[in-house]
C-alpha positions as CSV (number, residue, x, y, z in Angstrom):
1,X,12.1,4.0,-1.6
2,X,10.4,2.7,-4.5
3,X,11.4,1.6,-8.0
4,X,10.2,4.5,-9.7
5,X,13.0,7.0,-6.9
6,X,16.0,4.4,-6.9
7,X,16.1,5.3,-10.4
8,X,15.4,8.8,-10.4
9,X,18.6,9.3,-7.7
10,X,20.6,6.6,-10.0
11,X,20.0,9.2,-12.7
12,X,20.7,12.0,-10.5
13,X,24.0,10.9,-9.0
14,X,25.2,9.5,-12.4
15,X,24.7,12.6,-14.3
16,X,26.0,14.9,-11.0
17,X,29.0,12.1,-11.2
18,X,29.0,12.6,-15.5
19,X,29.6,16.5,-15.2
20,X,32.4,16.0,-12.4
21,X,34.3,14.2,-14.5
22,X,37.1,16.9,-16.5
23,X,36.8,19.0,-13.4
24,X,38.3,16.0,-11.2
25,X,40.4,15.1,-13.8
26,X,41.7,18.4,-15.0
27,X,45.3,19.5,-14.8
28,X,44.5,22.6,-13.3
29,X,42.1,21.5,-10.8
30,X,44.8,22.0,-8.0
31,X,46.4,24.9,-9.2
32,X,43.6,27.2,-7.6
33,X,42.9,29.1,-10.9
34,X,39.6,29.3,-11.9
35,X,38.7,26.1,-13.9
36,X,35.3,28.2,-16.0
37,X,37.9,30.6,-17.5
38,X,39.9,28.3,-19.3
39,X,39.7,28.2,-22.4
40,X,40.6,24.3,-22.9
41,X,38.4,23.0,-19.9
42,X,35.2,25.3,-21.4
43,X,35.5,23.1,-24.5
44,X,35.7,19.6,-22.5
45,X,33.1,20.6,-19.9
46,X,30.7,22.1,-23.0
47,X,31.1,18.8,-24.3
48,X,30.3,16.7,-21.8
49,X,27.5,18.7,-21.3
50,X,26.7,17.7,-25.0
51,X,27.4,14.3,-24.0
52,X,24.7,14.1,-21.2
53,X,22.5,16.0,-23.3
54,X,22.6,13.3,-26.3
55,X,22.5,10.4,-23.7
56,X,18.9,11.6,-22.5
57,X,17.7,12.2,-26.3
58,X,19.0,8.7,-27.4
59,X,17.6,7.6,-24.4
60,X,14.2,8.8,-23.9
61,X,13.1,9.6,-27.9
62,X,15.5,8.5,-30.4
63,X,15.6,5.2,-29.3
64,X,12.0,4.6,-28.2
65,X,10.4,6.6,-31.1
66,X,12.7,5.2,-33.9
67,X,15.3,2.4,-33.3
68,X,12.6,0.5,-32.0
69,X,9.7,1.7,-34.9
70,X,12.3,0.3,-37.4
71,X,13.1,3.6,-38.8
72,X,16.4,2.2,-38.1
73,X,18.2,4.4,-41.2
74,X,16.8,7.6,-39.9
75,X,18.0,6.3,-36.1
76,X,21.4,6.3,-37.6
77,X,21.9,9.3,-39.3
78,X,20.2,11.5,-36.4
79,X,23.3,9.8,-34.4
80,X,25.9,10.9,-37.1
81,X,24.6,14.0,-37.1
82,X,25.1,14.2,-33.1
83,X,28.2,13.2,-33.4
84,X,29.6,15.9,-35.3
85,X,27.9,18.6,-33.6
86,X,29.3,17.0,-30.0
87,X,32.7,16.4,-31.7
88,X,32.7,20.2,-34.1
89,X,30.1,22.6,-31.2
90,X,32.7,23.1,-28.6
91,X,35.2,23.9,-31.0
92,X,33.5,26.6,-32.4
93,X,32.1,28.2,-29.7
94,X,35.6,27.5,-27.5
95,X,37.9,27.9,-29.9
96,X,41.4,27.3,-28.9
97,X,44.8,25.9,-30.6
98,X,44.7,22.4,-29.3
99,X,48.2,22.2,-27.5
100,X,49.6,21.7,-24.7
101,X,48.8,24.6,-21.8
102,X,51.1,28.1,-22.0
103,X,50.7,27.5,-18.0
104,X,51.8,23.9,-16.7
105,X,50.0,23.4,-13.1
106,X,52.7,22.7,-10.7
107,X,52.0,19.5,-9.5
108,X,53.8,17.7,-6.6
109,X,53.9,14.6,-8.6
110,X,54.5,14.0,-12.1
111,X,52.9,10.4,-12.6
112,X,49.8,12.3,-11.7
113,X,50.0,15.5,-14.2
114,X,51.3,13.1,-16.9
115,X,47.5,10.6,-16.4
116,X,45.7,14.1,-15.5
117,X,46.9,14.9,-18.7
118,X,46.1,11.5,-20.4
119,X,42.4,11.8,-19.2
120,X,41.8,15.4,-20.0
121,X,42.9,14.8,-23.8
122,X,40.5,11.5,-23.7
123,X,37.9,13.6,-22.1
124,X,38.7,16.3,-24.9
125,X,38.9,14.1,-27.7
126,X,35.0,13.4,-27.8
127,X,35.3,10.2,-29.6
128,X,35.7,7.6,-26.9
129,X,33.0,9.2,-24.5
130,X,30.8,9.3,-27.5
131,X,30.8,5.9,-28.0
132,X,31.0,4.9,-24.4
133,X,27.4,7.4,-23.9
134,X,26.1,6.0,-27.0
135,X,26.1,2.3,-26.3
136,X,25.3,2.9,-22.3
137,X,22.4,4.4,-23.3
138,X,21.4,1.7,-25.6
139,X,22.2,-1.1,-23.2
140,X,20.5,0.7,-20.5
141,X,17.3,1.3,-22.7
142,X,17.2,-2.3,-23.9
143,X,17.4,-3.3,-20.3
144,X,14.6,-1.3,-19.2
145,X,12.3,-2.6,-22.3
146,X,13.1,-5.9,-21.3
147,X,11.8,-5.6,-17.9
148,X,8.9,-3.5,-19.5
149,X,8.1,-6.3,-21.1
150,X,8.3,-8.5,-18.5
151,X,5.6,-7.0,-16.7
152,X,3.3,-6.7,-19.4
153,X,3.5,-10.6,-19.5
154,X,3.1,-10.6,-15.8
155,X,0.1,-8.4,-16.1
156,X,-1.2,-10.3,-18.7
157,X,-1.0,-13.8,-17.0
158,X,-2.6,-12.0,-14.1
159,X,-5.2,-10.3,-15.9
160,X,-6.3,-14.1,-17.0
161,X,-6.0,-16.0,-13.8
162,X,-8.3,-12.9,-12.3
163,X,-10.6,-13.7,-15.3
164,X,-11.2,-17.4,-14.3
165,X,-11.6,-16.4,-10.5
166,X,-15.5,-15.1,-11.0
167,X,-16.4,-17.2,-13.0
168,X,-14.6,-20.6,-10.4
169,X,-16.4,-18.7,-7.4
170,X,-19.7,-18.3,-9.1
171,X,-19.9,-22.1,-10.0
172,X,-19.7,-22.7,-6.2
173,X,-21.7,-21.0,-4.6
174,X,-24.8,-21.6,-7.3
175,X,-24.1,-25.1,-6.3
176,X,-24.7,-24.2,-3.1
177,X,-27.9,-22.1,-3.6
178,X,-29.3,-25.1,-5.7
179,X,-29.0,-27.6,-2.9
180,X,-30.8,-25.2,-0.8
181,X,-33.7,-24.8,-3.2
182,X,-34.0,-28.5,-3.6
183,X,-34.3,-29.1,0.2
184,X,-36.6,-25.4,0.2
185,X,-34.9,-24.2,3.1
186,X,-36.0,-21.0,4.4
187,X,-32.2,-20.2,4.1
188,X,-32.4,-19.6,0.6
189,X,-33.7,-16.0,0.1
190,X,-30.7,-14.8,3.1
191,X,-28.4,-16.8,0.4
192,X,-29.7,-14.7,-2.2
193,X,-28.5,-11.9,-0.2
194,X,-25.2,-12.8,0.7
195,X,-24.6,-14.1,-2.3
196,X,-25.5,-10.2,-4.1
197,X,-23.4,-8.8,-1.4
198,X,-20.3,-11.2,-2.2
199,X,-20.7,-10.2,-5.9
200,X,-20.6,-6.8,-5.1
201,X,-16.9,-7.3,-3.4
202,X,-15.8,-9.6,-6.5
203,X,-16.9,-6.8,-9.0
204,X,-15.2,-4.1,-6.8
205,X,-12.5,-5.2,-6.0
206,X,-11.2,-8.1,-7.8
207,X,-9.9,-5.8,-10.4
208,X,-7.8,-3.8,-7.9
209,X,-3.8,-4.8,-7.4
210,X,-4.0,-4.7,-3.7
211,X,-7.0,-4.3,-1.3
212,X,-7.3,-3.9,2.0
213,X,-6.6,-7.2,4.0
214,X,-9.5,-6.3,6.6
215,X,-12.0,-6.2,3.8
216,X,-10.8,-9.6,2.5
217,X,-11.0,-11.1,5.2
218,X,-15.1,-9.6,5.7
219,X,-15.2,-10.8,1.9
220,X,-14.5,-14.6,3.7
221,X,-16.5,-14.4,6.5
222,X,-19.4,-13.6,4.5
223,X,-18.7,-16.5,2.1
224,X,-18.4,-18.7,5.4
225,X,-21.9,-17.3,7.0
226,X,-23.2,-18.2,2.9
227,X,-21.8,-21.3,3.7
228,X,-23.3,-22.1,7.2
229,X,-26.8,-22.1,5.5
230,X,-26.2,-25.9,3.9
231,X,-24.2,-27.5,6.4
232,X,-25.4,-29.8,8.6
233,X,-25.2,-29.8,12.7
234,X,-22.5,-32.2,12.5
235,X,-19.8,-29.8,10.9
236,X,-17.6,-28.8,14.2
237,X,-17.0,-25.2,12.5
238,X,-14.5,-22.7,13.9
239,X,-12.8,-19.7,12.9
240,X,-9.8,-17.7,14.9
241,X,-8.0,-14.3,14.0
242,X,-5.2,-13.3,15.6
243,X,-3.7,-9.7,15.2
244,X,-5.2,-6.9,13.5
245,X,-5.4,-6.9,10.0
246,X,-5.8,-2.8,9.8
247,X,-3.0,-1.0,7.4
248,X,-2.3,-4.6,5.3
249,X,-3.0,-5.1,2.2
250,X,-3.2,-8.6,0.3
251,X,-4.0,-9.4,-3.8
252,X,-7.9,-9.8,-3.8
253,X,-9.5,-13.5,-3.9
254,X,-6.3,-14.9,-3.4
255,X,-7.3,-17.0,0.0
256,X,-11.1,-17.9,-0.7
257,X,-10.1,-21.1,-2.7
258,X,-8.4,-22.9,0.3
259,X,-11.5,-22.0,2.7
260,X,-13.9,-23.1,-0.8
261,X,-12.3,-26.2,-0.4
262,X,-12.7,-26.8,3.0
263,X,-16.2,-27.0,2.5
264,X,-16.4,-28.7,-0.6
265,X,-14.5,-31.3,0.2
266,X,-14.2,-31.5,4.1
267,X,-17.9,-31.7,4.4
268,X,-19.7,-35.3,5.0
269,X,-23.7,-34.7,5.7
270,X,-23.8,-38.4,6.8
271,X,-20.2,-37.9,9.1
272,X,-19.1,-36.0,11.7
273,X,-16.9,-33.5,9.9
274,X,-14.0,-30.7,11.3
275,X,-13.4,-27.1,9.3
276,X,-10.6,-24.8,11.2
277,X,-9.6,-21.4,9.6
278,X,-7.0,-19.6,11.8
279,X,-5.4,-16.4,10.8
280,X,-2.4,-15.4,12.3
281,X,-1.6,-11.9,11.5
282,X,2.2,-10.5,12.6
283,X,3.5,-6.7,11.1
284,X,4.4,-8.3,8.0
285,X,3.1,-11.7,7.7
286,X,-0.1,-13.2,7.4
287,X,0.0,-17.3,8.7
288,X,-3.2,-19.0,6.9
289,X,-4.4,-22.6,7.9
290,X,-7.0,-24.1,7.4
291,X,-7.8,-27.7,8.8
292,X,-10.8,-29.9,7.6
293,X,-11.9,-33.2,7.4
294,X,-11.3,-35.5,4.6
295,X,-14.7,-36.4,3.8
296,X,-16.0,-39.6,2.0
297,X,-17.2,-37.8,-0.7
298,X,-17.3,-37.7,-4.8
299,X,-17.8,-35.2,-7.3
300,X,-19.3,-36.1,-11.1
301,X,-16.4,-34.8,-13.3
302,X,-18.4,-32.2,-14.7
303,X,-19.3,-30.9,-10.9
304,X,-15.3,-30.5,-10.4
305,X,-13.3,-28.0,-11.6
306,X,-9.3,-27.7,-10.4
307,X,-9.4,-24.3,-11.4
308,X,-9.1,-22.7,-7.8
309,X,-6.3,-23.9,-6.3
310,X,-4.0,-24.2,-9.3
311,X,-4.8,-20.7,-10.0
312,X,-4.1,-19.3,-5.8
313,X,-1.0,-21.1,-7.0
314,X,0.2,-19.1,-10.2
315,X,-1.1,-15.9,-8.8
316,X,1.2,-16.8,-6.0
317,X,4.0,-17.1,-8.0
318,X,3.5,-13.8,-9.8
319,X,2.4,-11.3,-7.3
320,X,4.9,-12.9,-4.3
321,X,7.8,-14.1,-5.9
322,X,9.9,-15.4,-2.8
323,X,7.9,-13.9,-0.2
324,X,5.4,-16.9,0.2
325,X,5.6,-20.7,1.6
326,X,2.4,-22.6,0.8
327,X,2.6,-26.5,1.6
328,X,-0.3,-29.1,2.0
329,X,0.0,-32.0,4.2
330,X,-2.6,-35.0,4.7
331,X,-2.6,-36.4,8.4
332,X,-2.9,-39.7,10.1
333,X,-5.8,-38.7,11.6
334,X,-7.5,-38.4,7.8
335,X,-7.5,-34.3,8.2
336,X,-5.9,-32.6,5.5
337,X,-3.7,-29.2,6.3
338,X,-3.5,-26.6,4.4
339,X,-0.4,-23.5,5.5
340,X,0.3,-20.6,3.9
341,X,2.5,-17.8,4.7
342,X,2.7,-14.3,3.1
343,X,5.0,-11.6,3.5
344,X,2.4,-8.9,3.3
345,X,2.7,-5.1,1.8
346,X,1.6,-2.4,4.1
């Protein structure tokens, strides 16, 4: 059940719960008579229908449209005028001599008829449930614009860190393609290709929430083949998937910085170098590692950029809050580890 039909049934059951109310609570409701034609309970349950009525206009359009527009003196004097009708309307349509019944229910215990009573003259009173409905719905519409505005921020953070992915990716692989020009490999033009193809995912699909794991995971191995076209003969290269990545979906470009990395750092031309990229894919977890080399290697400052994997990081944090373990672990041997685990959506 999502977010959106939890609180559609909350809603629901609270209001079903609302209206039921005077008629559990009514000192005739055992009696057997007919609770609709009397008098007295007509004007309680009219207004608690009044009640629910005014809870879902403060909710959904005074509160929205003016307490929060700062039209604040308008706000209140709509809510006076509320008040009076949900305090004066029953009376005038149900009018009746407030007192106490003509016909006492029999009950077979007076404690209860005597807070049976109690209730039904707090229900019939108005004033208490007025205020009770009034600030519920305040507190409950504060709440929600709260966590409205929560996401927004999310969004917003996400929307940026997406931003700086293109842009990271791009610097890469035109590094790549200009090594391959300077050494005129016949490579090059099939780089070109892979490289438009590539570009063509990140445009597509970068933008989306969720794609489909199985195309991310095409979206790698065609960086990898891009990849393949520099590296030398001495890069031991393998790459596993276990499972089947159909009906999973993932964030989009959220794994290609670990595998980027691999390469960019785990790759020696003059040494004998290891990359290893296993996927482990379970019904709701996908297990990431990815084992390379630490290679002898520097980078002029302005070739580096720590964009990527501070970034995988962040986005982590924001789109699986809880449902992710990501550690990094340098080994005796000199290879460096990278595991990540992700509690996937289907």
């Amino acid at each position: 059940m999502t977010k959106k039909q939890r609180t559609i049934m909350f809603h629901i059951l609270g209001s079903i719960g609302f209206l039921m109310m005077p008629v559990l609570f009514s000192p005739d409701f055992n009696t057997g008579r007919n609770l609709f034609a009397i008098r007295p309970f007509q004007n309680v349950f009219c207004r608690q229908v009044l009640l629910l009525f005014f809870f879902y206009l403060n909710y959904y359009i005074l509160l929205p449209r003016l307490f929060f527009k700062d039209q604040k003196l308008l706000y209140v004097l709509i809510s006076i005028a509320c008040f009076y009708l949900i305090l004066k309307l029953p009376d005038w349509i149900f009018f009746f001599e407030r007192t106490r019944p003509s016909i006492r229910p029999q009950f077979p215990a007076r404690q209860h008829r005597r807070v049976s009573r109690f209730v039904m003259e707090l229900f019939g009173g108005g004033i208490v449930q007025f205020l009770i409905i009034y600030f519920s719905s305040i507190l409950m519409k504060v709440n929600v614009r709260m966590d409205e505005m929560r996401e927004e921020k999310t969004q917003a953070e996400l929307s940026y860190l997406k931003a700086q992915i293109n842009p990271h990716f791009l610097f890469n692989t035109l590094n790549s393609l200009y090594a391959l020009t300077l050494e005129k490999s016949d490579g090059a033009p099939e780089a070109v290709l892979k490289l438009s193809g590539i570009m063509r995912y990140v445009v597509s699909e970068s933008a989306q929430d969720f794609v489909a794991l199985s195309k991310e995971i095409q979206y790698i191995k065609d960086y990898i083949d891009l990849q393949k076209l520099r590296i030398s003969d001495n890069v031991q290269f393998s790459m596993q998937i276990e499972g089947s990545p159909d009906g999973k979906r993932i964030a989009p470009m959220l794994l290609i910085p670990f595998i980027e990395n691999a390469f960019k750092y785990g790759v020696n031309p003059d040494e004998d170098s290891v990359i290893d990229i296993r996927f482990v894919l379970s019904d709701y977890q996908l297990h990431l590692t990815v084992l390379n080399t630490i290679a002898a290697t520097s980078f002029d400052e302005q070739h580096k950029t720590g964009t990527g994997i501070e970034n995988v990081q962040k986005r982590l944090n924001l789109v699986y809050p809880q449902k992710h373990k990501l550690q990094f672990a340098t080994q005796a041997d000199g290879m460096y580890l990278v595991d990540l685990k992700i509690f996937l959506e289907s």
